[in-house]
TORKENU-454674 format. One record per atom (N, C-alpha, C): residue number from 1; residue in three letters; atom name; x, y, z. Coordinates in Angstrom, 1 decimal. Layout:
// TORKENU-454674
[node NUM,'ALA','CA',[X,Y,Z]];
...
***
This chain:
// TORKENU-454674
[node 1,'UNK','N',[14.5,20.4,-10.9]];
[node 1,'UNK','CA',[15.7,20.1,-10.1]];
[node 1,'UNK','C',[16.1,21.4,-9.2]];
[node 2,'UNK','N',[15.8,22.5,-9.8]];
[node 2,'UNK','CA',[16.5,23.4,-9.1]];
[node 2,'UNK','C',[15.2,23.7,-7.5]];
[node 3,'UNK','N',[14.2,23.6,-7.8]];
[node 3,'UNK','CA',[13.4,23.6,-6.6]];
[node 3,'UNK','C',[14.1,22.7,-6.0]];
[node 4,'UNK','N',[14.0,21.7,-6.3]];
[node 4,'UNK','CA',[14.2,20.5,-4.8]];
[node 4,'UNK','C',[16.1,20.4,-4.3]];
[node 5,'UNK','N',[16.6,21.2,-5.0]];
[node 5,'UNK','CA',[17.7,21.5,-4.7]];
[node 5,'UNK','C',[18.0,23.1,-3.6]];
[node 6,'UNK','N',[16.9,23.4,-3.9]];
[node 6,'UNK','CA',[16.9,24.6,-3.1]];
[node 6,'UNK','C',[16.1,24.5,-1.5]];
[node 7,'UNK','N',[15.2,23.3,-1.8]];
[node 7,'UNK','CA',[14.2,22.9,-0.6]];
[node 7,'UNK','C',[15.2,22.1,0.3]];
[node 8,'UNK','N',[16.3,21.0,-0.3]];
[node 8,'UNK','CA',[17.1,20.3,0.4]];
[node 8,'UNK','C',[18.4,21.4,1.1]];
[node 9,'UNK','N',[18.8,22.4,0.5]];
[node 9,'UNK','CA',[19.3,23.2,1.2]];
[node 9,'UNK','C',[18.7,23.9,2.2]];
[node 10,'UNK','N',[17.8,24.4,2.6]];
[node 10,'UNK','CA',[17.1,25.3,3.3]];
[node 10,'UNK','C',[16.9,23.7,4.5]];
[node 11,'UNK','N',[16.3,22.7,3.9]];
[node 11,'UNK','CA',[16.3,21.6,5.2]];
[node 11,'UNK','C',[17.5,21.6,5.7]];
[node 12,'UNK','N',[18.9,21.1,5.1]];
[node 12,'UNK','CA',[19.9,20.9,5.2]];
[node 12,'UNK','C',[20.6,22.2,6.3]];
[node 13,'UNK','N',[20.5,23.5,6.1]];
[node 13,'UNK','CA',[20.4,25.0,6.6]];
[node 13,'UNK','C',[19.9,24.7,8.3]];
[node 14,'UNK','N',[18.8,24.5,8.3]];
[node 14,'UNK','CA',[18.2,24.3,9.3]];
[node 14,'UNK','C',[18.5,22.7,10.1]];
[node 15,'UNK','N',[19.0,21.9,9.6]];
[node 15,'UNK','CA',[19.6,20.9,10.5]];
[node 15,'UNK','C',[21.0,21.4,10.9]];
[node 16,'UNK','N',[21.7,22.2,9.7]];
[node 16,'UNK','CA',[23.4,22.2,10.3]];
[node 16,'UNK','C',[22.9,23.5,11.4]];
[node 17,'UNK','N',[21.6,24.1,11.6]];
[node 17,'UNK','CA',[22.0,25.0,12.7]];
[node 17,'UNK','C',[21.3,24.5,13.7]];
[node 18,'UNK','N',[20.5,23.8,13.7]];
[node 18,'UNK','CA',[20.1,23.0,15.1]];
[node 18,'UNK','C',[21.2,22.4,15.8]];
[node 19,'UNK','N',[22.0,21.7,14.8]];
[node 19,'UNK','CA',[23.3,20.9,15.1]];
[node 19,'UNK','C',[24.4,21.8,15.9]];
[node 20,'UNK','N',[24.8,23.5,15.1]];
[node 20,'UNK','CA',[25.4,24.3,15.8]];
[node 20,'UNK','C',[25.1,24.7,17.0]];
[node 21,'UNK','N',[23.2,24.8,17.4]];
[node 21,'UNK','CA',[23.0,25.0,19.0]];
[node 21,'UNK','C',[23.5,24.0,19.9]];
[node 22,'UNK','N',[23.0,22.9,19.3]];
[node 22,'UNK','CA',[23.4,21.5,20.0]];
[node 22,'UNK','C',[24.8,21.2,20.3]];
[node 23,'UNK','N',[26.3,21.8,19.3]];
[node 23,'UNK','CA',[27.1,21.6,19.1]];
[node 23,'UNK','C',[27.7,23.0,20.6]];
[node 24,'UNK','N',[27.2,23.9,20.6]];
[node 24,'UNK','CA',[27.5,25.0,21.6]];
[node 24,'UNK','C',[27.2,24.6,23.1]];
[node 25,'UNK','N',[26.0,23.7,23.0]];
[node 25,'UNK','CA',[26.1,23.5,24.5]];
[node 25,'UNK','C',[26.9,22.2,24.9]];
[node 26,'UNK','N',[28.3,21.4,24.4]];
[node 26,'UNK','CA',[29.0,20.8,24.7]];
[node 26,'UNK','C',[30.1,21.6,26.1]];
[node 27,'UNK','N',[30.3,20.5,26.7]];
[node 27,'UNK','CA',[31.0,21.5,27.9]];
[node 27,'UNK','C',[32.6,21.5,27.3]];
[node 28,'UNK','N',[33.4,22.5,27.9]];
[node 28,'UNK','CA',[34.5,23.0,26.9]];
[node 28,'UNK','C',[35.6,22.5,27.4]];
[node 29,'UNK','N',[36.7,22.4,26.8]];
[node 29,'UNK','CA',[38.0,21.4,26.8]];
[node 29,'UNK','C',[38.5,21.2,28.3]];
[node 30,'UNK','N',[38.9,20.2,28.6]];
[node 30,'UNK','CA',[39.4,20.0,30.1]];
[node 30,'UNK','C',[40.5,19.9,30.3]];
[node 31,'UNK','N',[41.3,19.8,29.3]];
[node 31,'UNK','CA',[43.2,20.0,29.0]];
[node 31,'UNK','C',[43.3,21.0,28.7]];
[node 32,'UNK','N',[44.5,21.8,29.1]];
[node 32,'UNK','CA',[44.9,23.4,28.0]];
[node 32,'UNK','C',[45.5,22.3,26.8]];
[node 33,'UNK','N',[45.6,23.4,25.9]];
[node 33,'UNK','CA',[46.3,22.8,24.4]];
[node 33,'UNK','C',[45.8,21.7,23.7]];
[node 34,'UNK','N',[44.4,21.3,24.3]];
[node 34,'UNK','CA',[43.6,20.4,23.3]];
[node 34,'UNK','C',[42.6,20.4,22.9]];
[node 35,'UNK','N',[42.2,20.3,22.0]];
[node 35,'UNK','CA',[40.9,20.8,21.5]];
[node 35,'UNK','C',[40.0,20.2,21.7]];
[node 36,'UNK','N',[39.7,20.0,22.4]];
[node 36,'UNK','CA',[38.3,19.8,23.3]];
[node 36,'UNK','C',[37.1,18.5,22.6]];
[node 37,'UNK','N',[36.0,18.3,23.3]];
[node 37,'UNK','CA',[34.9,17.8,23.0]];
[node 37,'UNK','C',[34.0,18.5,21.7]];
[node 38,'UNK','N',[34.1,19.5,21.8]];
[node 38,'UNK','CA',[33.3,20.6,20.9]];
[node 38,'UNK','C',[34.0,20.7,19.7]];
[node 39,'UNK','N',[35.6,20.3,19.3]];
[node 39,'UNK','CA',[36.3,20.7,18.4]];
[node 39,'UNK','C',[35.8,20.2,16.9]];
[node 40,'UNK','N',[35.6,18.4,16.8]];
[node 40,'UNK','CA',[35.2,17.7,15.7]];
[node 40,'UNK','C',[33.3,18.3,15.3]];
[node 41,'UNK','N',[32.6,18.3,16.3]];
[node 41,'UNK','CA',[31.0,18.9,15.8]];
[node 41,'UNK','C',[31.3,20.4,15.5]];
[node 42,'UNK','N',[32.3,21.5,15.3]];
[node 42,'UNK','CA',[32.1,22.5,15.0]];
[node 42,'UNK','C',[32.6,22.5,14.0]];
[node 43,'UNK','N',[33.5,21.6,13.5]];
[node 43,'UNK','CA',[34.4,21.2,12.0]];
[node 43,'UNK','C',[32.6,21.0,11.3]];
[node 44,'UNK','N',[32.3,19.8,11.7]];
[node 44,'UNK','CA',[30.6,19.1,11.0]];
[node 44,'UNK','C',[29.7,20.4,10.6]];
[node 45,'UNK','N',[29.5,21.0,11.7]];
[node 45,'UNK','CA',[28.7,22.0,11.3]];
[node 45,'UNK','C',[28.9,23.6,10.7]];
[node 46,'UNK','N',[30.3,23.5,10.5]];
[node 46,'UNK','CA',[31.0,24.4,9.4]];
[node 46,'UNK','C',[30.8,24.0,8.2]];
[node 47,'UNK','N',[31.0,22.7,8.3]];
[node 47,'UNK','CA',[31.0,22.1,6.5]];
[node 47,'UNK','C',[29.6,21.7,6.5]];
[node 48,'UNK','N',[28.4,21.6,7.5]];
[node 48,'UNK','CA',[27.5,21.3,6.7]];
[node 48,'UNK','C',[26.4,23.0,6.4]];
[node 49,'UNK','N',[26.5,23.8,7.0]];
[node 49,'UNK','CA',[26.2,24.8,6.5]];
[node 49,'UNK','C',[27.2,25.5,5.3]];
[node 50,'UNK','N',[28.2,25.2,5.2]];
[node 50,'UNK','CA',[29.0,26.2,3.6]];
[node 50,'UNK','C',[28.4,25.1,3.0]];
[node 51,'UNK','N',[28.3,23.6,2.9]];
[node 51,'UNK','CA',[27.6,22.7,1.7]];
[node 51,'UNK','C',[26.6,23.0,1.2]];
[node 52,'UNK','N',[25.8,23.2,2.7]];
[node 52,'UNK','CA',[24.4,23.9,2.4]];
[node 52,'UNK','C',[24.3,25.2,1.5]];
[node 53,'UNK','N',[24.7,26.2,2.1]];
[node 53,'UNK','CA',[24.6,27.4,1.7]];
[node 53,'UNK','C',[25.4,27.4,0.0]];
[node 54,'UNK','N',[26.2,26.5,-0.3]];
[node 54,'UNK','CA',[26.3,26.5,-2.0]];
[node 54,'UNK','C',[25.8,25.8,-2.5]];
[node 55,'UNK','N',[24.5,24.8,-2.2]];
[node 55,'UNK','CA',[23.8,24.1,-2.3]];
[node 55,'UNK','C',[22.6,25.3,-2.9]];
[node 56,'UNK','N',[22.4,26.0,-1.6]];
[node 56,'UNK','CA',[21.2,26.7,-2.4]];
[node 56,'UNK','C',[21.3,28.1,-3.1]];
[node 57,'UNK','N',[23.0,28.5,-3.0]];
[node 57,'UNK','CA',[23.0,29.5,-4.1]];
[node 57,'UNK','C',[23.2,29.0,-5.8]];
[node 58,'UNK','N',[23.5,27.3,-5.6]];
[node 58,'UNK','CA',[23.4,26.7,-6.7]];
[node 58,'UNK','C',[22.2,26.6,-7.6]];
[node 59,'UNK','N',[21.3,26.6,-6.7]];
[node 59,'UNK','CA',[19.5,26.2,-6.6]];
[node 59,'UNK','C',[19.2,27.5,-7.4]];
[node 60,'UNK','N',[19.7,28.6,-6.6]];
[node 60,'UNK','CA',[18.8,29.9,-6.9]];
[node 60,'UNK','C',[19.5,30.3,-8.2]];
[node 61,'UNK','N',[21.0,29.7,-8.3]];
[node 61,'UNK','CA',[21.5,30.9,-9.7]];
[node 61,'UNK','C',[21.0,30.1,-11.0]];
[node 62,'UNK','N',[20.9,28.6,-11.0]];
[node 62,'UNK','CA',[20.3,27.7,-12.1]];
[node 62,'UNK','C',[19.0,27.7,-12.5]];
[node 63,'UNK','N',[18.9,27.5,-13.8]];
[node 63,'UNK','CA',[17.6,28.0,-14.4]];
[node 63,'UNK','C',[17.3,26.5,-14.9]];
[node 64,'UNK','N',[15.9,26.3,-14.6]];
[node 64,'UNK','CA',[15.4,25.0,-15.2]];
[node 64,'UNK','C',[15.4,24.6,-16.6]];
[node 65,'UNK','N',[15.7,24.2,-16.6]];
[node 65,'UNK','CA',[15.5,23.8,-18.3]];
[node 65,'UNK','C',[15.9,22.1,-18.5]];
[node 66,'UNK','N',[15.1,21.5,-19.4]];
[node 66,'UNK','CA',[14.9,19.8,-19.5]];
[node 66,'UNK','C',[15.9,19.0,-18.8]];
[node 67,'UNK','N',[15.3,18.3,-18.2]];
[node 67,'UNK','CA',[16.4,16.9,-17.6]];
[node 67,'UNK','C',[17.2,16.5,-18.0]];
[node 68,'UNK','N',[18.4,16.6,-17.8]];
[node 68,'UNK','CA',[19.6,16.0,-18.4]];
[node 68,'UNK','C',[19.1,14.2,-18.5]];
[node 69,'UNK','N',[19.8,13.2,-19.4]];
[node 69,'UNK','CA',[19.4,12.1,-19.0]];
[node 69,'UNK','C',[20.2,11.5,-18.5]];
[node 70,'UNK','N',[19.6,10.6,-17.4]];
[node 70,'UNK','CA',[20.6,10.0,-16.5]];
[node 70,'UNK','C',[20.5,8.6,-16.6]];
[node 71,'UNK','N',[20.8,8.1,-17.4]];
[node 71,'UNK','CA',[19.9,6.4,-17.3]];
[node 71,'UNK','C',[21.3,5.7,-16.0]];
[node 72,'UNK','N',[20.2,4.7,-15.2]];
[node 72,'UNK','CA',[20.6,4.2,-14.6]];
[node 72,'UNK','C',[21.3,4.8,-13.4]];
[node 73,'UNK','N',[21.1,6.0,-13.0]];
[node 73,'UNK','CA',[21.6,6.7,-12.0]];
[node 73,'UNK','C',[20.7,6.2,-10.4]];
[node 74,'UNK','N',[19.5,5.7,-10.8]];
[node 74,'UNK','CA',[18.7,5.3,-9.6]];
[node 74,'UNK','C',[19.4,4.3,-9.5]];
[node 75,'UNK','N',[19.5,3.3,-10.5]];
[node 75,'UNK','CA',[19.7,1.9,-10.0]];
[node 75,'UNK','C',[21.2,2.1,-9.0]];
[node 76,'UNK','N',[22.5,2.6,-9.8]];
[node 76,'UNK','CA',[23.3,3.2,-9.7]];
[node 76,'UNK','C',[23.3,3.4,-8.0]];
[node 77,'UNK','N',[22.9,4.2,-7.4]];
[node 77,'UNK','CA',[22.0,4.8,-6.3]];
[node 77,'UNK','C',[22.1,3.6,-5.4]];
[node 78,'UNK','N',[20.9,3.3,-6.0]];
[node 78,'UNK','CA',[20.7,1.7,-5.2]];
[node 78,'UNK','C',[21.2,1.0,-4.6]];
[node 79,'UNK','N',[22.1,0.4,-5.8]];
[node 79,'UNK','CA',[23.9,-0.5,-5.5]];
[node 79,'UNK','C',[24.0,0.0,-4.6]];
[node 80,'UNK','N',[25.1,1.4,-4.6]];
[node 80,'UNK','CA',[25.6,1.7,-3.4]];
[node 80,'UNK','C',[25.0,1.5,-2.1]];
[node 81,'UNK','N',[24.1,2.2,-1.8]];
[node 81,'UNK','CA',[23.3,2.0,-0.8]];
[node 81,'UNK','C',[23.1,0.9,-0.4]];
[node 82,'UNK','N',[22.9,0.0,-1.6]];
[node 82,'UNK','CA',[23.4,-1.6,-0.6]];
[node 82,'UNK','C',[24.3,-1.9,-0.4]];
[node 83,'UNK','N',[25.7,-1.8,-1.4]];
[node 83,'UNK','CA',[27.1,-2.1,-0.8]];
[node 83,'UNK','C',[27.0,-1.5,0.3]];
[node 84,'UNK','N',[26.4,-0.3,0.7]];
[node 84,'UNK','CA',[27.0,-0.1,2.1]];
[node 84,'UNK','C',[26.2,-0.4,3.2]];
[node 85,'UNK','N',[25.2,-1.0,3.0]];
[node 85,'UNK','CA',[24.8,-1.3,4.0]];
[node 85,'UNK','C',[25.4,-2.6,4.2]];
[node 86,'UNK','N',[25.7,-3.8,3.1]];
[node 86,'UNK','CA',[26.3,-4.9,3.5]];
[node 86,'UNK','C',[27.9,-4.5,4.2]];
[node 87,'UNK','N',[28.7,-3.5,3.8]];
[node 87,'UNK','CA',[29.9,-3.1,4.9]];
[node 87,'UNK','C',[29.5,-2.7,6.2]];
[node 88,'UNK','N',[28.5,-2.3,6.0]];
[node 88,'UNK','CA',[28.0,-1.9,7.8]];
[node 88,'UNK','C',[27.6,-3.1,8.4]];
[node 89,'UNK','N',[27.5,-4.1,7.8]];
[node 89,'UNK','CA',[26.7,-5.5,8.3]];
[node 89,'UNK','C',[28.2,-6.2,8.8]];
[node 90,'UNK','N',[29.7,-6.2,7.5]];
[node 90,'UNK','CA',[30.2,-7.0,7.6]];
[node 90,'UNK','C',[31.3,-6.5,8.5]];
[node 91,'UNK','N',[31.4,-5.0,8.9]];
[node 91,'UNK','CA',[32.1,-4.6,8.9]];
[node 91,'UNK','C',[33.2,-5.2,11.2]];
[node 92,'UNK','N',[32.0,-5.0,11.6]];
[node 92,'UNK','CA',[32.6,-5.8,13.1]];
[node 92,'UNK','C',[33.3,-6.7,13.3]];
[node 93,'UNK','N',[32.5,-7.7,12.3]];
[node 93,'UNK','CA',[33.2,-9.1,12.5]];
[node 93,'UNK','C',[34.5,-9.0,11.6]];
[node 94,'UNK','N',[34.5,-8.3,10.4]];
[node 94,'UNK','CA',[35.5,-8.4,9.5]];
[node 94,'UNK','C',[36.6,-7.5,9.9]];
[node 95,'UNK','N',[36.1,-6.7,10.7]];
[node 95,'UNK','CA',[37.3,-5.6,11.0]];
[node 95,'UNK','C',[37.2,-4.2,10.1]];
[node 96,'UNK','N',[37.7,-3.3,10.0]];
[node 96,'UNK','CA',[37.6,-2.2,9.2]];
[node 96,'UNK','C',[38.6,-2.5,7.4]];
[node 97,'UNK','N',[40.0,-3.2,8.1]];
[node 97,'UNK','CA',[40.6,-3.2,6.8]];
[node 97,'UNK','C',[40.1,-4.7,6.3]];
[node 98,'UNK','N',[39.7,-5.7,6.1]];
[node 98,'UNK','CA',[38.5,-6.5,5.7]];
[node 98,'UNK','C',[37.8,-6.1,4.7]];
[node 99,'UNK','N',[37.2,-5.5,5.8]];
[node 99,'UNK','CA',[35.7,-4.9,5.3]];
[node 99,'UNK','C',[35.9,-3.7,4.5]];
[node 100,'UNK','N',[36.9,-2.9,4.2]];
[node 100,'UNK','CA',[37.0,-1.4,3.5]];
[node 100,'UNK','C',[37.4,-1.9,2.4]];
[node 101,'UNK','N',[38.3,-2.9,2.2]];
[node 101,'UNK','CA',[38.9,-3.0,0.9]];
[node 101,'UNK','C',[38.1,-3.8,-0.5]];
[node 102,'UNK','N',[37.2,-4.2,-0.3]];
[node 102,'UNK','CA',[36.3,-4.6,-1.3]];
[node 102,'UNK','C',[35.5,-3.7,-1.1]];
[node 103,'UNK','N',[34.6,-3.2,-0.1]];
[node 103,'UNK','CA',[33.6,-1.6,-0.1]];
[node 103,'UNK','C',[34.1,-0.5,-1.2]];
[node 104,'UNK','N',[35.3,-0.7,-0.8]];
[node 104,'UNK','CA',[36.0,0.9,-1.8]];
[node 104,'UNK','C',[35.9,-0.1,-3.6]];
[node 105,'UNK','N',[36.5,-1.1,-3.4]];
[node 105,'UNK','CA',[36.2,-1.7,-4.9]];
[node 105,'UNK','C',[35.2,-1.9,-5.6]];
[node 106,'UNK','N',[34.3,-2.2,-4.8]];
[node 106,'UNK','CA',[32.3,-2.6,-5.4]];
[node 106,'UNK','C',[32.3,-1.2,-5.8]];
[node 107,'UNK','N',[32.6,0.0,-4.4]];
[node 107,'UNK','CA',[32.1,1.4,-5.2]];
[node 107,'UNK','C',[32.8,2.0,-6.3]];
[node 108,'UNK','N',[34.1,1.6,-6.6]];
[node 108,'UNK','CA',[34.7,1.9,-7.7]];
[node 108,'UNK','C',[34.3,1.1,-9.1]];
[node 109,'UNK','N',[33.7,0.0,-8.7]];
[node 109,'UNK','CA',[33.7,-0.9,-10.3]];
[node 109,'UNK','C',[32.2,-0.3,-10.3]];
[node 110,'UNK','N',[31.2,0.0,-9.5]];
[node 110,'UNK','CA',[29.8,0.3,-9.8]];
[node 110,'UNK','C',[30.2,1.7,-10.2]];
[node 111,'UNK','N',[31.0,2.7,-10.0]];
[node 111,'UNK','CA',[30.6,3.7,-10.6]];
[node 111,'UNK','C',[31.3,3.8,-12.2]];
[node 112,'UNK','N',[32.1,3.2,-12.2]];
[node 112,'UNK','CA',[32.8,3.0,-13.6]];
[node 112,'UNK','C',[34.3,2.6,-14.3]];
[node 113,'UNK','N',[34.8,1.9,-12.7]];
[node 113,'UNK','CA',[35.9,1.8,-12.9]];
[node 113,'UNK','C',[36.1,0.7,-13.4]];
[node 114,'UNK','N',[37.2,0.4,-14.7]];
[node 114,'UNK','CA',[37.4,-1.1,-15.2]];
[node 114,'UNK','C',[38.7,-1.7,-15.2]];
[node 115,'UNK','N',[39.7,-1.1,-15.0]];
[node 115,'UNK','CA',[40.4,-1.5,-14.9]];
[node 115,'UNK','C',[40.8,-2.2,-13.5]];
[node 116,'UNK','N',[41.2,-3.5,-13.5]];
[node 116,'UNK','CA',[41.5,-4.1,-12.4]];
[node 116,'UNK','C',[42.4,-3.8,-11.2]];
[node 117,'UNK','N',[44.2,-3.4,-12.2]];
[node 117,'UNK','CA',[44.9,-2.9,-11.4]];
[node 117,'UNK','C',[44.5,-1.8,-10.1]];
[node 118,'UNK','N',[44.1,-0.8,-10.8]];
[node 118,'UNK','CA',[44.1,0.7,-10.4]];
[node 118,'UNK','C',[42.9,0.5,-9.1]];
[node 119,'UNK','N',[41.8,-0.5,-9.3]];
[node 119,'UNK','CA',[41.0,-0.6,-8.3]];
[node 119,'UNK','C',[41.5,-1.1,-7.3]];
[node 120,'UNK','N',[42.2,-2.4,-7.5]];
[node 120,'UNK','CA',[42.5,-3.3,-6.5]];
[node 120,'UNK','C',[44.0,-2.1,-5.8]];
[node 121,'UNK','N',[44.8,-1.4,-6.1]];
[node 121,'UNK','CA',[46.0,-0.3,-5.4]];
[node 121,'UNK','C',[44.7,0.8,-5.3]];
[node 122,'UNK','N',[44.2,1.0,-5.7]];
[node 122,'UNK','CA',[43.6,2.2,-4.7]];
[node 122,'UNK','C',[42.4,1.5,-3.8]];
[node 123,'UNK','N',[41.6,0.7,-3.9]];
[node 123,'UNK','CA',[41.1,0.5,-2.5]];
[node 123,'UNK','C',[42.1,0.0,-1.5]];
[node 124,'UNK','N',[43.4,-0.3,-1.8]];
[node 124,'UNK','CA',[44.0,-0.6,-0.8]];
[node 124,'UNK','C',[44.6,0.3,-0.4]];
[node 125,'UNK','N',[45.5,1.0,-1.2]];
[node 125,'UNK','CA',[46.0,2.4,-0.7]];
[node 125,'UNK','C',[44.8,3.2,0.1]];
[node 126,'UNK','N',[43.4,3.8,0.1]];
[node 126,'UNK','CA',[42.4,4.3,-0.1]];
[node 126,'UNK','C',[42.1,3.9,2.1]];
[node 127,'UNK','N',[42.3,2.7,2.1]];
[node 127,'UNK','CA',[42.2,2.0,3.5]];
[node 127,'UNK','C',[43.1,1.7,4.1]];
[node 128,'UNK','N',[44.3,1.6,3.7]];
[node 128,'UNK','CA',[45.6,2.0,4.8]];
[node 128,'UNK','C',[45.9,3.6,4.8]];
[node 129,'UNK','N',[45.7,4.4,4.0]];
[node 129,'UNK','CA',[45.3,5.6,4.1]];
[node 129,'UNK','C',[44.5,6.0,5.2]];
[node 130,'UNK','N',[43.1,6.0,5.2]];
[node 130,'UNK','CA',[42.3,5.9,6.2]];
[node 130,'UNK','C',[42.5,5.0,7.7]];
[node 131,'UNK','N',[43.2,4.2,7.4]];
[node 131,'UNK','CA',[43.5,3.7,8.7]];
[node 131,'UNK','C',[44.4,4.5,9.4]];
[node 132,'UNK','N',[46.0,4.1,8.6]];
[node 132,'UNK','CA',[46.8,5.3,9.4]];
[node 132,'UNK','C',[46.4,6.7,9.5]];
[node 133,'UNK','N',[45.7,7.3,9.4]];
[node 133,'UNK','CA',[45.2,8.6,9.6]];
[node 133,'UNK','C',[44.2,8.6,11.2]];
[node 134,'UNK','N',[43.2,7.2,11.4]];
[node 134,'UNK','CA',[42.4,7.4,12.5]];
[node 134,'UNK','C',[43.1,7.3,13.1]];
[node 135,'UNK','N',[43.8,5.6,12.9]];
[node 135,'UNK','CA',[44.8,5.3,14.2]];
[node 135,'UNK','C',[46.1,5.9,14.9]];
[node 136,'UNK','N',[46.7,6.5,13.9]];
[node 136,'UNK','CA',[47.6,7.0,14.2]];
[node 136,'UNK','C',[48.1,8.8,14.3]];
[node 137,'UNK','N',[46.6,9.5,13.7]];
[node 137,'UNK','CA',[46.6,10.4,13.4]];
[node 137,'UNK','C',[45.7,11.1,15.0]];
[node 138,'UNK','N',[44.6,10.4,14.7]];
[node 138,'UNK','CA',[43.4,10.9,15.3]];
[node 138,'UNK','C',[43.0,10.2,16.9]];
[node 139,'UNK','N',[43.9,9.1,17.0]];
[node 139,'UNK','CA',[44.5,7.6,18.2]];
[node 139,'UNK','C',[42.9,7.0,18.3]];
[node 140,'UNK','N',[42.5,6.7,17.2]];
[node 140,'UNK','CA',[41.0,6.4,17.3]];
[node 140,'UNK','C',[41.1,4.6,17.1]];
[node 141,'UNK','N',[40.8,3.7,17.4]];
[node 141,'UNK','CA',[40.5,2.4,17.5]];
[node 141,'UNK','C',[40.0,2.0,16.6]];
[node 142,'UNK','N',[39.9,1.3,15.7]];
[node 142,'UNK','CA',[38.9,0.3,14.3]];
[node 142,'UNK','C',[39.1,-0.5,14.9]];
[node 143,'UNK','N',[37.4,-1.0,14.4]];
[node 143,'UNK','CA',[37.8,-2.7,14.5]];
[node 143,'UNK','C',[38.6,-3.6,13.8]];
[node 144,'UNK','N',[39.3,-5.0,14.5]];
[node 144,'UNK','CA',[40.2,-5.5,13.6]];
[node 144,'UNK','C',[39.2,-6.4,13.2]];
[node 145,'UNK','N',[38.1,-7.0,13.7]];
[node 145,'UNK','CA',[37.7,-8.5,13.1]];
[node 145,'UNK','C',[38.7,-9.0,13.3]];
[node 146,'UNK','N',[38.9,-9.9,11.9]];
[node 146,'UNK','CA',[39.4,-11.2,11.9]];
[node 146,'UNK','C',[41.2,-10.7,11.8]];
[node 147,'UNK','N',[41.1,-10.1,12.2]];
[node 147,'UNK','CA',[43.2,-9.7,12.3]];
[node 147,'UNK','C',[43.4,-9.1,13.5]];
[node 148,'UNK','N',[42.4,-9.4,14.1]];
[node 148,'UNK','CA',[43.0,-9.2,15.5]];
[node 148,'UNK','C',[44.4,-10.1,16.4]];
[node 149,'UNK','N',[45.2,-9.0,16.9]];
[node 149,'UNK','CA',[46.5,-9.7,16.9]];
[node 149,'UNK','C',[47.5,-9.8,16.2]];
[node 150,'UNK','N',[46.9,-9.7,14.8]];
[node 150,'UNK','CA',[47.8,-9.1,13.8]];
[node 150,'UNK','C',[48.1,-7.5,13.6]];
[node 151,'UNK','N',[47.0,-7.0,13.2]];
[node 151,'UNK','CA',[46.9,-5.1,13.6]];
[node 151,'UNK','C',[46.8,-4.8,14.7]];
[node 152,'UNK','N',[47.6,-4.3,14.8]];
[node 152,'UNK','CA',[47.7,-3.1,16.7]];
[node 152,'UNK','C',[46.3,-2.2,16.8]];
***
């Protein structure tokens, strides 16, 4: 583990700084007092280099010793990776709030959540959260899908 935790950092290292060159040659803010084009990719590639970088001081300070057991963490894996790829499928036509609020639930009952209440108020909370934050925070547009005319 700790090898390939320290190989994916060093990849990871070397994408988040390709990303910072790529991220530097954006042309710079055209409003005073706004933060520009360049502002959200230098956030990205701040956090993916410190991820990185304790990624692989994680790698280097851990010492190998037997596999923890993980049963069902692949499968586990899996799921997800298909729930989300079916939100990315359903997500246009259904709209964002649609489409988020059973996404956040499938990933909550697949990782271990059982109780019903707590799932069903926090994927909801979880996506009007995230909504009012793009839309009203960030004036960023989601799709409505099928509530179009009903969500602004």
């Amino acid at each position: 583990m700790r090898r390939r935790n320290i190989i994916a950092a060093l990849v990871l290292l070397a994408i988040g700084a390709g990303y910072g060159v790529l991220t530097s040659q954006l042309p710079a803010r055209s409003l005073p007092d706004t933060p520009g084009p360049p502002f959200f990719p230098w956030i990205n590639t701040i956090v993916i280099l410190a991820l990185s970088a304790a990624l692989l001081v994680q790698g280097l300070a851990t010492v190998d010793g037997p596999a923890p057991a993980q049963t069902g963490s692949r499968q586990r894996a899996a799921w997800a990776l298909g729930v989300f790829l079916a939100y990315l499928m359903v997500l246009p036509g259904a709209g964002f709030i649609l489409a988020t609020i059973p996404f956040f639930a499938a990933l909550m009952v697949l990782f271990g959540e059982t109780r019903v209440l707590r799932v069903a108020a926090s994927a909801m909370l979880a996506t009007a959260s995230l909504y009012l934050l793009f839309r009203h925070g960030f004036g960023v547009f989601l799709p409505t899908g099928l509530l179009k005319g009903i969500v602004p």
